[in-house]
C-alpha positions in Angstrom: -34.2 -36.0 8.7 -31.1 -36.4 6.4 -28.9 -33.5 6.1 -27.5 -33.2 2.0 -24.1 -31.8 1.6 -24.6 -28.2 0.4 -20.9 -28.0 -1.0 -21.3 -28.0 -4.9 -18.9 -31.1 -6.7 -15.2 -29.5 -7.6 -15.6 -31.4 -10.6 -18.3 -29.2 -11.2 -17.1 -25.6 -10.6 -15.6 -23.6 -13.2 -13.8 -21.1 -12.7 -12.9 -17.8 -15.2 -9.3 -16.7 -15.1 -7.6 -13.7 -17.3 -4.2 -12.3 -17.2 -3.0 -9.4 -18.8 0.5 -7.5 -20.3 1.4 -4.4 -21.6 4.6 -3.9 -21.9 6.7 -0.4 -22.1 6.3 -0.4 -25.3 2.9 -0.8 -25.8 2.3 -4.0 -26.4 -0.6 -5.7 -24.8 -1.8 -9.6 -24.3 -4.8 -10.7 -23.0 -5.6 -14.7 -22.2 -8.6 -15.5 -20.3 -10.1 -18.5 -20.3 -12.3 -21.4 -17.9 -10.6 -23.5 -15.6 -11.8 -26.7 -13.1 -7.9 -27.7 -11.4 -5.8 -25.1 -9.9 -2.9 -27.1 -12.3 -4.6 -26.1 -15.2 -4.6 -22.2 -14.1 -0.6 -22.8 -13.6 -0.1 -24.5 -16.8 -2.1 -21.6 -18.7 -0.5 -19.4 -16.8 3.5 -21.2 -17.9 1.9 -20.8 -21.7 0.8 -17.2 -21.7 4.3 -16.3 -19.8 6.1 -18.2 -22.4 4.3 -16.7 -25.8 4.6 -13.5 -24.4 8.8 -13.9 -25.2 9.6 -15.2 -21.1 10.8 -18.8 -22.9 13.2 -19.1 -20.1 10.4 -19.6 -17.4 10.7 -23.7 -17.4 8.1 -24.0 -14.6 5.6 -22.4 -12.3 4.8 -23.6 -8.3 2.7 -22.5 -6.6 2.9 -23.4 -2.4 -0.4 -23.4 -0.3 -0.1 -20.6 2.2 0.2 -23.1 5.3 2.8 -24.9 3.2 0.8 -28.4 3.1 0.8 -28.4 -0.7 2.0 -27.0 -3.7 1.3 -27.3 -7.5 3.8 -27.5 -10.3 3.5 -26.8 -14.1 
């Protein structure tokens, strides 16, 4: 009997993100939106960062926790 792979194409999985703001002033900034890479989180994450006024933020990584891989914007 053949035994099929049960784990579901990455390609395939979406994923929903949101990230959220409100500042001390009361201003508050939603994004959420679907994502397949973990690069495409970080570069959403660079642009919500950067219209939200933090224009000096160049670049995001991001560092696996066992420090075998990272990710940068």
């Amino acid at each position: 009997m053949k035994q099929e792979d049960k784990q579901p194409d990455p390609d395939e999985i979406t994923e929903n993100y949101s990230f959220g703001y409100q500042s001390s002033t009361g201003l508050t900034a939603y994004k959420s939106f679907e994502s397949h890479t973990i690069q495409s989180v970080l570069s959403n994450f660079l642009t919500f960062l950067q219209t939200l006024g933090f224009s000096y933020v160049g670049k995001i990584t991001l560092e696996s926790k066992d420090g075998t891989k990272t990710w940068t914007t």
